[in-house]
N, CA and C atoms as a LAMMPS dump frame, in Angstrom:
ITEM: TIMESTEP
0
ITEM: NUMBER OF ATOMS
552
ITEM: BOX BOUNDS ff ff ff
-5.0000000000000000e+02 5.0000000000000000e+02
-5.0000000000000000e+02 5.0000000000000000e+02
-5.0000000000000000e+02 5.0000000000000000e+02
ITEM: ATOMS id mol type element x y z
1 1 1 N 385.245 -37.772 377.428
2 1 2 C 384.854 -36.52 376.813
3 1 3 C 384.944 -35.419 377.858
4 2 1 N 385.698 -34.121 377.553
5 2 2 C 385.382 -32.795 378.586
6 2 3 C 384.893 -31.881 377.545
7 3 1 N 383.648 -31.742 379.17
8 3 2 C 382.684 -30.464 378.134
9 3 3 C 383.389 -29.131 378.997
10 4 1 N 382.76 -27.94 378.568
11 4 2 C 383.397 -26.733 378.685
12 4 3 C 382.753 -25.714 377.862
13 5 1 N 383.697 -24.588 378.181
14 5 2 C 383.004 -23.465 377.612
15 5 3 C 382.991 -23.042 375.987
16 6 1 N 384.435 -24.423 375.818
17 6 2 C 385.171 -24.211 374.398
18 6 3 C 384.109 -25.41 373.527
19 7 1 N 383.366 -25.849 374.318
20 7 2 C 382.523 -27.304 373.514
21 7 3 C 382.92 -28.6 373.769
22 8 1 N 382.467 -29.923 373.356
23 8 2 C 383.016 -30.943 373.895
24 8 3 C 384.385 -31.03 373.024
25 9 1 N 385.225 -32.193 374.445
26 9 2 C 386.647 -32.099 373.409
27 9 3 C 386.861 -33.694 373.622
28 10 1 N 387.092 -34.576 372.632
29 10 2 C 387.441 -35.888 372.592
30 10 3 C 389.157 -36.219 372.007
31 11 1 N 389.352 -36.909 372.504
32 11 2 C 390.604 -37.574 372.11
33 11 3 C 390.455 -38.377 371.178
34 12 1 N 391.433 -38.614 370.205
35 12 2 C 391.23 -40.034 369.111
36 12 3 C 392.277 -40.211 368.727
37 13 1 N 392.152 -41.687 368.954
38 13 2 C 393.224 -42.68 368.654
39 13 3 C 394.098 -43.078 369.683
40 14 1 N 394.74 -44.001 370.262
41 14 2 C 395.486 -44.392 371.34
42 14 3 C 396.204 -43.32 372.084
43 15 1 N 396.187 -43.45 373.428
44 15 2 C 397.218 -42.387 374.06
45 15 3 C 398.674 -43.446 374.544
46 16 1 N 399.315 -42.699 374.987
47 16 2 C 400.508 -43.03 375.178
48 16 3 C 400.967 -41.695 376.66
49 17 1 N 401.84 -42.501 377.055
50 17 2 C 402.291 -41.772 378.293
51 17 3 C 404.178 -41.445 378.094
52 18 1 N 403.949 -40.223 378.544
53 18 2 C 405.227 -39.716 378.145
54 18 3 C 405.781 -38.533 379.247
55 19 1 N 407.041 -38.279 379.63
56 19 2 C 407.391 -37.506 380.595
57 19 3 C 408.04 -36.242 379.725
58 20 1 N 407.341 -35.282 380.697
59 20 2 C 407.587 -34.305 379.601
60 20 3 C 408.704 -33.557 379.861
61 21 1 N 409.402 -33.232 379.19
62 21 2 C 411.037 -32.121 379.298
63 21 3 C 410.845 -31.077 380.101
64 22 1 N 411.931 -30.669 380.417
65 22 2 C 411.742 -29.309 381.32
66 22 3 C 411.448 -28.345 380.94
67 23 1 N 411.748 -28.149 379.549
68 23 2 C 410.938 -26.503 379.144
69 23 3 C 409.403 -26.885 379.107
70 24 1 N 409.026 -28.339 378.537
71 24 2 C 407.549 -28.559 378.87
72 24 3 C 406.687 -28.688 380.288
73 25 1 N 407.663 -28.949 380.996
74 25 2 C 407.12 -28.585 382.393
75 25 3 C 407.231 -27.425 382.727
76 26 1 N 407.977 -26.403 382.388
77 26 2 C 407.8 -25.255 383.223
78 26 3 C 406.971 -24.63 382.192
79 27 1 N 406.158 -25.286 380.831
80 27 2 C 405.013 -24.364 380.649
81 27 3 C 403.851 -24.894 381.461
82 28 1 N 403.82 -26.239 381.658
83 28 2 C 402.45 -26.706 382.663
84 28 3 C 402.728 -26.499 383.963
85 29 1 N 404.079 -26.181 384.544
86 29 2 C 403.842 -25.408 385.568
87 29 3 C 403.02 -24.18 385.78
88 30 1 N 403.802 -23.593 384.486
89 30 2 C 403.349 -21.74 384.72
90 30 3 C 401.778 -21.573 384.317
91 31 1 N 401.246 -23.01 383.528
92 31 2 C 399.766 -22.585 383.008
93 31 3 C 398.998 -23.389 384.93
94 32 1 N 399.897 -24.101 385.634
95 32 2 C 399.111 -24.616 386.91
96 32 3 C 399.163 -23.706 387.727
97 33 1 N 400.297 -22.16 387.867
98 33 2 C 400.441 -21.083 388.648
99 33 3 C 399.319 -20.555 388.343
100 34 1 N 398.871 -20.356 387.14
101 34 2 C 397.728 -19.092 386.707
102 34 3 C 396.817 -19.704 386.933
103 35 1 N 396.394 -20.83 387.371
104 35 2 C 394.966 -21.496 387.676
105 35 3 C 394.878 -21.7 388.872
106 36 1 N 396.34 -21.08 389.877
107 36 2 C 395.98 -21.296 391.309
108 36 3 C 396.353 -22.591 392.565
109 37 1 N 396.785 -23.283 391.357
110 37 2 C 396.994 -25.068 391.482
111 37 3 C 398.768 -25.014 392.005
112 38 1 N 399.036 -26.634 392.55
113 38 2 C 400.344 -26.661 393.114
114 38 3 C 400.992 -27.052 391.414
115 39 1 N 402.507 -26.457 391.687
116 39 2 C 403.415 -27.134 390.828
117 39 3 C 404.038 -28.306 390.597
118 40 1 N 404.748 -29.232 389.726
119 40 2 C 405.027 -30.196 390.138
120 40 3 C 407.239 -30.107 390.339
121 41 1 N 407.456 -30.921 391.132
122 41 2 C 409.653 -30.478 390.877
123 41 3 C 409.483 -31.886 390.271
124 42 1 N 409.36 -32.984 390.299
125 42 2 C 410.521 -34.109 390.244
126 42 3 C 409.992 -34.679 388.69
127 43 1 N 409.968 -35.739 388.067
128 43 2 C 409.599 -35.862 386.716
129 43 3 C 408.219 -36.193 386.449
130 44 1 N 407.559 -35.802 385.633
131 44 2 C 406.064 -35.612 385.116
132 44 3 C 405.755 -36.458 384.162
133 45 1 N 404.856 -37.703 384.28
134 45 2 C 404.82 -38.359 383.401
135 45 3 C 402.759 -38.089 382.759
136 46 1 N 402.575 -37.754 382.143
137 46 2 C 401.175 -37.872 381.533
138 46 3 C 400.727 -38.091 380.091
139 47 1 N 399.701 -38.412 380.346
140 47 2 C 399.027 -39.493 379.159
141 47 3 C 398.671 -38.277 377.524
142 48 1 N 399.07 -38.478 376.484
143 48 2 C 399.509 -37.768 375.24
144 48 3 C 398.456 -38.435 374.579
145 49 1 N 397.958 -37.94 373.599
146 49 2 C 397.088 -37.978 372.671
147 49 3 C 397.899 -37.055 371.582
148 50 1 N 397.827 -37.596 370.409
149 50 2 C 398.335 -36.797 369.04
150 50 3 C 397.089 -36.037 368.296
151 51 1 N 396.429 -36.518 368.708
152 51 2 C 394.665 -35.798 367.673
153 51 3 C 393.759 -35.534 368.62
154 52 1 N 392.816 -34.592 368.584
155 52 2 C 391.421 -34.499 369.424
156 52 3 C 390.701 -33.836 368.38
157 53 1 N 389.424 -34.008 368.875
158 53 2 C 387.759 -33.532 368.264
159 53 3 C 387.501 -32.662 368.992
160 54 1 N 387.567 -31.441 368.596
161 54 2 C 386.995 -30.177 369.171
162 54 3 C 385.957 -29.536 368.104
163 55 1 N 384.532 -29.43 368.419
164 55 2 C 383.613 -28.513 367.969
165 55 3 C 383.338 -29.408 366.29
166 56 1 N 383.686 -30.098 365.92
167 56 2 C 383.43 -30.918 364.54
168 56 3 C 384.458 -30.501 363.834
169 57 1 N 385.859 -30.513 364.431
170 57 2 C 387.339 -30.382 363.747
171 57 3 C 388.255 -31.281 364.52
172 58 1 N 388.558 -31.775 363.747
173 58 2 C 389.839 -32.575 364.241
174 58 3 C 391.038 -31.456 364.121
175 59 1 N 391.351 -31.027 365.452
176 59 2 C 392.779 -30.75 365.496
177 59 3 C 394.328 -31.867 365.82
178 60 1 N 395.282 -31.764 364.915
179 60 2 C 396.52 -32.64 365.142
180 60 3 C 397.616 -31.666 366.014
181 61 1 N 398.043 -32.825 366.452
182 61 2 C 399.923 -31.986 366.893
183 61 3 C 400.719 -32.459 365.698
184 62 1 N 401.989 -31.772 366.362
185 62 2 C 403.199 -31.48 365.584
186 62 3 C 403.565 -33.12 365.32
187 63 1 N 403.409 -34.456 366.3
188 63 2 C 403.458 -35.69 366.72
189 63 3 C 402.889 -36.601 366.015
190 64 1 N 401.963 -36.041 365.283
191 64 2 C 400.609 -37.004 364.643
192 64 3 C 401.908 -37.333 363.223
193 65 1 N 402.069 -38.924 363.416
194 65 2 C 402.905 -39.351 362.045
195 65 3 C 402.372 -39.259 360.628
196 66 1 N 400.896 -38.942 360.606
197 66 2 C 400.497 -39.177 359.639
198 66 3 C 400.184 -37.946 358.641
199 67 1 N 400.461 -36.584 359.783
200 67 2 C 400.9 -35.316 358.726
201 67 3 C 402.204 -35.5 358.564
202 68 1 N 402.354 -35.159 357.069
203 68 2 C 403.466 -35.189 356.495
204 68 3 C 403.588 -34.426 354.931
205 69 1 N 402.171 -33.851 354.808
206 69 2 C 402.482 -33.353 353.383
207 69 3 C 401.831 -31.883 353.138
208 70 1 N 401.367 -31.511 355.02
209 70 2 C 401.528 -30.122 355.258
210 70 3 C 401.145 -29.879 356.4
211 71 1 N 401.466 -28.713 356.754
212 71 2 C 401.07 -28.367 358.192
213 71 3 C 399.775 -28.258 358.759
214 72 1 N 399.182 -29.421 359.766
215 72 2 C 397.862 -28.906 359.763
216 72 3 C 397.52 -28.462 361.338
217 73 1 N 398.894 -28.686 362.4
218 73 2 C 398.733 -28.051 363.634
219 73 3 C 398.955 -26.854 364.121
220 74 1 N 399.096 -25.736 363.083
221 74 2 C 399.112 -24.524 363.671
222 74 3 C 398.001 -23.639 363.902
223 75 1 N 397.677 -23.265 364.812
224 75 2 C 396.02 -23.076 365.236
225 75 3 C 396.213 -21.607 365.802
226 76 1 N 395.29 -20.87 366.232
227 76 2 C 394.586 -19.622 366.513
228 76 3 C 394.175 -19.669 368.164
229 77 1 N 394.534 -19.221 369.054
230 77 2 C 393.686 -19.899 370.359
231 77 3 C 394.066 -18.316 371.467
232 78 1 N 393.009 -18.528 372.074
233 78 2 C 392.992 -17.695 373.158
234 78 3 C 391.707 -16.862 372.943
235 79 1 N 390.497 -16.772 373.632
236 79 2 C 389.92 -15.703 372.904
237 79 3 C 389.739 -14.474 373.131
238 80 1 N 390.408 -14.366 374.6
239 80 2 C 390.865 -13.059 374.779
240 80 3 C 391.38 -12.318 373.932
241 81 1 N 392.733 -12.465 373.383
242 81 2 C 393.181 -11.732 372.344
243 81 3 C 393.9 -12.792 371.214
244 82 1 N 393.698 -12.938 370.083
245 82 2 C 394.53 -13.872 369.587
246 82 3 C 395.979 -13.79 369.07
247 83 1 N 396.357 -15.292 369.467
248 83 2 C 397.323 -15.81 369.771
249 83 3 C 397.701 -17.342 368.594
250 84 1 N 398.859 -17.148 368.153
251 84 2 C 398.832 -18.416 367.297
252 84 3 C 400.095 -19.587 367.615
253 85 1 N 400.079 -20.671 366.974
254 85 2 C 401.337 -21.004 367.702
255 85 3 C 401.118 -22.758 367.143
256 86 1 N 402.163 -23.689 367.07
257 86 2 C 401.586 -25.03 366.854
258 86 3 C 402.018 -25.843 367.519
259 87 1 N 400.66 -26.763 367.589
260 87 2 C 400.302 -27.803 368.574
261 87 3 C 401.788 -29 368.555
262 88 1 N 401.951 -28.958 369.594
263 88 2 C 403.087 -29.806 369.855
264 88 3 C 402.677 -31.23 370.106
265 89 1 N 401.859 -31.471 371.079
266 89 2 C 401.169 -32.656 371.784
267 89 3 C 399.607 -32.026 372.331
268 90 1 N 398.697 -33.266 372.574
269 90 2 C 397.758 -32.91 373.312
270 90 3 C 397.893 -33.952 374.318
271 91 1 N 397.554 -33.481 375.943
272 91 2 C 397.476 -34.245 377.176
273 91 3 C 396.767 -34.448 378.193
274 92 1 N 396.054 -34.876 378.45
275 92 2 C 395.107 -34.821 379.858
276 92 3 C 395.692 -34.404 381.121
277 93 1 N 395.047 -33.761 382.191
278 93 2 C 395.515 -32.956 383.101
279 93 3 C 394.228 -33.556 383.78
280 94 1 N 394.028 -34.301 385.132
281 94 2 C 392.434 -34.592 385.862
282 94 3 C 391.767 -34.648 385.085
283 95 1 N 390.516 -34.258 384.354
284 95 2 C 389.308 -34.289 383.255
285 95 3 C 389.525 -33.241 382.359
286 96 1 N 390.752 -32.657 382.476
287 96 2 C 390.645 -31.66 381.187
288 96 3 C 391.878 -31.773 380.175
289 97 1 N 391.465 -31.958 378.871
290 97 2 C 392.698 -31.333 377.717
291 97 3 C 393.316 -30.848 377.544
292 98 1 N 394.563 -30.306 377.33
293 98 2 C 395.756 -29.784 377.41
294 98 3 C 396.273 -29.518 375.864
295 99 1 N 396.611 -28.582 375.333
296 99 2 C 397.114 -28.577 374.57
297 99 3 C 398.587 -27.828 374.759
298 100 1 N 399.963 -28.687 374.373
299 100 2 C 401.437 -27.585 374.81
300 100 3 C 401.581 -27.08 373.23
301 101 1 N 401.581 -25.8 373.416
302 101 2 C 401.807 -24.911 372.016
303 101 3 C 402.83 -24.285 371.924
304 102 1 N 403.704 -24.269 370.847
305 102 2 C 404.845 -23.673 370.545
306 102 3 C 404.639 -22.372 369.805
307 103 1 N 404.884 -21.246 370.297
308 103 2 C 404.007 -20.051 369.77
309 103 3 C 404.793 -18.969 368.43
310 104 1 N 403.836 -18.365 367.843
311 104 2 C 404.559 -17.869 366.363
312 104 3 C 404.039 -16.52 366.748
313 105 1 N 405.051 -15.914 366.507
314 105 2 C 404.722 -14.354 367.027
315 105 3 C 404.691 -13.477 365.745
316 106 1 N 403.631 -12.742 365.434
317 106 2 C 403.743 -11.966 364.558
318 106 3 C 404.317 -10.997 364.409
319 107 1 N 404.697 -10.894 363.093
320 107 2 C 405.809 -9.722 362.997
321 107 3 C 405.382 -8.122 363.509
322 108 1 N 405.97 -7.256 363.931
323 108 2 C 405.905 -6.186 364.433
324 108 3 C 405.431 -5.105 363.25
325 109 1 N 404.658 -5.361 362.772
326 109 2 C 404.196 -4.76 361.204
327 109 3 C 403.087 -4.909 361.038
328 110 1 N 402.735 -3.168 360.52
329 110 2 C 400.815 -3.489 360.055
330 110 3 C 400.966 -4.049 358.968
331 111 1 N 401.498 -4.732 358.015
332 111 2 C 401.932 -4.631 356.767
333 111 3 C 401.216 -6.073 356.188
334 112 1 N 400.594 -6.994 355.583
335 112 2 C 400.088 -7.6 355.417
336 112 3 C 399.953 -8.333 353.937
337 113 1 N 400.987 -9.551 353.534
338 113 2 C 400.364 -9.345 352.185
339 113 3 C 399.035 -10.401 351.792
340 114 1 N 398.771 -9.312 350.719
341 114 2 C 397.41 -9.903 349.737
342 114 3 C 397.737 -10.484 348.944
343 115 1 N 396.94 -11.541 348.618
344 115 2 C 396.581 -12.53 347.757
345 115 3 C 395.628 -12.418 346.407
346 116 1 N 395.71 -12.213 345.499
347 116 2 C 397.128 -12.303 344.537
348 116 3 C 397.639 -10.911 344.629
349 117 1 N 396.867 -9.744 345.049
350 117 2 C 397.935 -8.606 344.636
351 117 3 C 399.122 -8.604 345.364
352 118 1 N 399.966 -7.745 345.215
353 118 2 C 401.47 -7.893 346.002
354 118 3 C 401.865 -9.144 346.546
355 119 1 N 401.532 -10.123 345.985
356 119 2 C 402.385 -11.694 346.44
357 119 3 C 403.236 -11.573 345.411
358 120 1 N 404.449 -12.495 345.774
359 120 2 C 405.413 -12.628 344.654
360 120 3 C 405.068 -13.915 344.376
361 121 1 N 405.453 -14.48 343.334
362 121 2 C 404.885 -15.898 342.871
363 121 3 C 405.061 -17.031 343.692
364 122 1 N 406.466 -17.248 344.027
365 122 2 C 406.186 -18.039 345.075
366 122 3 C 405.711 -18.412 346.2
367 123 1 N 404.621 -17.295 347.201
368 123 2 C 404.242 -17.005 348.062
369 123 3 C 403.012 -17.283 347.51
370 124 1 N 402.51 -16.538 346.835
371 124 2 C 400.952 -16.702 346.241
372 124 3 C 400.907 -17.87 345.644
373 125 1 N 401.858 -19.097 344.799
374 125 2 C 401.851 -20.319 344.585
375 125 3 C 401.582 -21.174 345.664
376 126 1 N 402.092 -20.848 346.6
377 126 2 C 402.079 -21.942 348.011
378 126 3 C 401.144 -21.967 348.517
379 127 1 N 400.362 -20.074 348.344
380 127 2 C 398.974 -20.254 349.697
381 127 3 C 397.737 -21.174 348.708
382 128 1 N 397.496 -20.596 347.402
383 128 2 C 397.054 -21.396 346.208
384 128 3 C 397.037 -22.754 346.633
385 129 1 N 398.427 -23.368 346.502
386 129 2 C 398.09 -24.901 347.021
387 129 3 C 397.88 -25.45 348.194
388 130 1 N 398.086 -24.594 349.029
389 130 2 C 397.686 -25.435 350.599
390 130 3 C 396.189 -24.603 350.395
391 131 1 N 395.088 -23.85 349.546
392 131 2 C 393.591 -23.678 349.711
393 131 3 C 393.445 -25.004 348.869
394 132 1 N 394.043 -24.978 348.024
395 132 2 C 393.082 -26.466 346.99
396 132 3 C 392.926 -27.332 347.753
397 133 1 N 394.224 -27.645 348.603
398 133 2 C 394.419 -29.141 349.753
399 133 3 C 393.444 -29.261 350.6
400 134 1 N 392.525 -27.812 350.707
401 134 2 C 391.693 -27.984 351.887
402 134 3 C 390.349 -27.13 351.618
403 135 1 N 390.482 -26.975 350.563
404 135 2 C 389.338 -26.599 349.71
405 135 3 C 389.042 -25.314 350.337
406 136 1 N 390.037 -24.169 350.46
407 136 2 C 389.58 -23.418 351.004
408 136 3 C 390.778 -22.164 350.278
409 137 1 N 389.784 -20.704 350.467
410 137 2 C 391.118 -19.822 349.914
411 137 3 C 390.997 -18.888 350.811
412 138 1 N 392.286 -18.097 350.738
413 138 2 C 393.037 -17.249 351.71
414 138 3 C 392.958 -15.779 351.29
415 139 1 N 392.883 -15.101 351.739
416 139 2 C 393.002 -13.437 351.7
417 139 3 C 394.582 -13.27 352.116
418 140 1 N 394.662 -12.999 352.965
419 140 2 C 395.925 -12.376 353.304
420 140 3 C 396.886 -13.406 354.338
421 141 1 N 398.192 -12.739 354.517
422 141 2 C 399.273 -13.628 355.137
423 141 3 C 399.688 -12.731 355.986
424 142 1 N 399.959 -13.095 357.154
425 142 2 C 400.923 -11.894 358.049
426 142 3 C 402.241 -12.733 357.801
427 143 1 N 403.347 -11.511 358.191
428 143 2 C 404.902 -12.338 358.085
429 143 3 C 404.979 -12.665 359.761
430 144 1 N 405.826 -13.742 360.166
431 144 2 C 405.346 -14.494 361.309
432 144 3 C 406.953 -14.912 361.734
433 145 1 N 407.124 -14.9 363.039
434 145 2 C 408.95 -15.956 363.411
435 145 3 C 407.789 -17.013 364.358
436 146 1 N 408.707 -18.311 364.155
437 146 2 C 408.107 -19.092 364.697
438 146 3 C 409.214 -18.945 366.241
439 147 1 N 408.606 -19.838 367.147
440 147 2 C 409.629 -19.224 368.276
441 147 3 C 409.433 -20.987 368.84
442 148 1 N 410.293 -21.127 369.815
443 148 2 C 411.007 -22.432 371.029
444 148 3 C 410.26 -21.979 372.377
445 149 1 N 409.193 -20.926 372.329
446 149 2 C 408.381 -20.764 373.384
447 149 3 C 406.973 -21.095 373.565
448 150 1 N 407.363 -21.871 374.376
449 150 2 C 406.379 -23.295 374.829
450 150 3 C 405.149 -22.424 375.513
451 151 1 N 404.051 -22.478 375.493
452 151 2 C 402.664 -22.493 376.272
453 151 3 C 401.779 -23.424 376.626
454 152 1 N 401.097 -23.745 377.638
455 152 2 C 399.982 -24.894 377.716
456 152 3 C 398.543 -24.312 377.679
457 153 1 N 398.139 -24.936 376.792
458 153 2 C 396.42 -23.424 376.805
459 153 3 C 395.098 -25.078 377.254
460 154 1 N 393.923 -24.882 377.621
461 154 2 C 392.828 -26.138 377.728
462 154 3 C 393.102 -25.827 376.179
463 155 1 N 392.311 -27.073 375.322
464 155 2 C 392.399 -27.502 374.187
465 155 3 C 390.639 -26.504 373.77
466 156 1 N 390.003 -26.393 374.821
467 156 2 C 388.974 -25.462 374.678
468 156 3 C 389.072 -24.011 374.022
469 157 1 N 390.328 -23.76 374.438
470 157 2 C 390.802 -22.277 373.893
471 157 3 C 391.271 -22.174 372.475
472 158 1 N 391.473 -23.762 372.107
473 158 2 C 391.853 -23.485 370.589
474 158 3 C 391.036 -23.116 369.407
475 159 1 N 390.778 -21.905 368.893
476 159 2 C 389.794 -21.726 368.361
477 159 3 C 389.757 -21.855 366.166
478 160 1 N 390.662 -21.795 366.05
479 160 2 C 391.023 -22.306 364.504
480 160 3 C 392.189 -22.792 364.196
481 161 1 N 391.942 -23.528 362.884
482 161 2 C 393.152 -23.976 362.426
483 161 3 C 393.607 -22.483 360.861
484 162 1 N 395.109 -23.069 361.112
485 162 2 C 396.061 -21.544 360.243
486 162 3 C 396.771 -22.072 359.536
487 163 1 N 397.847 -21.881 358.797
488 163 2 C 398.353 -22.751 357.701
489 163 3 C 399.562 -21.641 357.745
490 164 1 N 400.865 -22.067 358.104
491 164 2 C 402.287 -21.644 358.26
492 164 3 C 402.662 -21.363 357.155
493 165 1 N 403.237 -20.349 356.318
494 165 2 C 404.116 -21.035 355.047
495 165 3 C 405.442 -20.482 355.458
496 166 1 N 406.261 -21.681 355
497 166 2 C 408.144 -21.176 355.06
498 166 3 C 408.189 -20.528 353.393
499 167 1 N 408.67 -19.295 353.198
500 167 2 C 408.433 -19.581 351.384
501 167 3 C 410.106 -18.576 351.075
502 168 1 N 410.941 -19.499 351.605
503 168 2 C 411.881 -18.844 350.923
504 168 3 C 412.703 -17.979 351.47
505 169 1 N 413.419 -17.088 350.7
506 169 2 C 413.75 -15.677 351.281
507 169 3 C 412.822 -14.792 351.344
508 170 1 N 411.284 -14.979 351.538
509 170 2 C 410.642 -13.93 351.43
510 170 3 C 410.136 -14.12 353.013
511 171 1 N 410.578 -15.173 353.652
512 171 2 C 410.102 -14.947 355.135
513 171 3 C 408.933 -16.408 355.514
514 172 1 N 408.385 -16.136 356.595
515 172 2 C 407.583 -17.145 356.827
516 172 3 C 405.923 -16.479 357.066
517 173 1 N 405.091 -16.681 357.138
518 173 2 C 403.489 -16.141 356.971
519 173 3 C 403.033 -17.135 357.381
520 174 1 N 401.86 -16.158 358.061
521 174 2 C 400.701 -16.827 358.642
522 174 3 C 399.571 -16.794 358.146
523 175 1 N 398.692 -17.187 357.705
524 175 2 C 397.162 -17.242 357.304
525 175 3 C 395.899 -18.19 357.872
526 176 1 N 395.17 -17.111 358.066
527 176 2 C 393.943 -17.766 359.036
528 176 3 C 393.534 -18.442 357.833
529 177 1 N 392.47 -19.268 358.017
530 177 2 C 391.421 -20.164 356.998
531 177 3 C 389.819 -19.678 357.556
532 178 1 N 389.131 -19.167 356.448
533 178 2 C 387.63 -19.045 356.788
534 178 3 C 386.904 -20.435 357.16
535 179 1 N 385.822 -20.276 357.741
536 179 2 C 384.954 -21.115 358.774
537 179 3 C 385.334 -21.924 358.005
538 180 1 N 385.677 -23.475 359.018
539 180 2 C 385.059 -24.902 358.216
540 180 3 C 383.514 -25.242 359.141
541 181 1 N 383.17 -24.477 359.55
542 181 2 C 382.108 -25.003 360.009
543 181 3 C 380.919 -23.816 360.252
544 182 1 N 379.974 -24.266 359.62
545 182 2 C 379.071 -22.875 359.483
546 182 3 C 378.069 -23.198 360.673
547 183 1 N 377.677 -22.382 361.433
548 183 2 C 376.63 -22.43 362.562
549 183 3 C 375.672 -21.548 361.985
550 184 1 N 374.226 -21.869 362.681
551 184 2 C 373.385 -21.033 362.781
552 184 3 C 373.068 -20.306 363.909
């Protein structure tokens, strides 16, 4: 278990060890530059986890075989300013979690659509069924490009899960999900 500022974070289910590619190393390089730490050159092998327990949510990666009938690793993280992007793998680093995120950049637009007004049917059909799937409903969608640019954030920084939609020719959208977890 690593505790932290983000809450405790557990791993679940078997890890596996895997060497990671070079665009994945030069994001855990560049996240070991900003922490001050040495880099690594020759090949990087570390221990992968597909699922962790953060805060009473199971977050998945992109890896976990057993999503398959919607997206449930695209998450919200940073709390400086937010940042979205989906979970590729999760990895241990010494005692701390790792999450490598593939990041979705929002479109350059205040423009936002609402749910049901100005959705076109197929857009407002899709967000509809990925709230039933998770018992939850959506306000609005930003339009979103997903991008091949890799980040490594602690798994502490991940602060919600978001729900991608591809819907067509109308583009791709992002939508946050209200609390699954209510605090006092």
């Amino acid at each position: 278990m690593n505790r932290n500022s983000g809450g405790s974070v557990s791993p679940l289910g078997s890890s596996h060890m895997m060497t990671l590619q070079p665009d994945q190393k030069a994001a855990f390089n560049c996240f070991l530059q900003q922490k001050g730490e040495e880099v690594f050159s020759g090949d990087l092998k570390v221990r992968t986890y597909y699922r962790v327990e953060k805060g009473g949510q199971t977050f998945f990666s992109a890896l976990y075989s057993r999503v398959q009938r919607r997206n449930s690793y695209t998450v919200s993280y940073d709390r400086n300013s937010a940042r979205f992007g989906c979970i590729q793998i999760f990895f241990q680093y010494k005692s701390t979690f790792l999450a490598l995120i593939s990041k979705v950049e929002l479109a350059p637009t205040n423009s936002l659509l609402s749910v049901p007004d100005g959705a076109n049917l197929e857009v407002r059909n899709s967000l509809e069924r990925h709230a039933r799937a998770i018992g939850n409903t959506f306000t609005m969608a930003m339009p979103c490009t997903q991008t091949n640019n890799l980040e490594v954030v602690e798994v502490c920084e991940v602060l919600r899960k978001c729900v991608l939609l591809e819907c067509g020719t109308e583009g791709t959208f992002l939508s946050t999900i209200p609390n699954f977890v209510e605090s006092d």
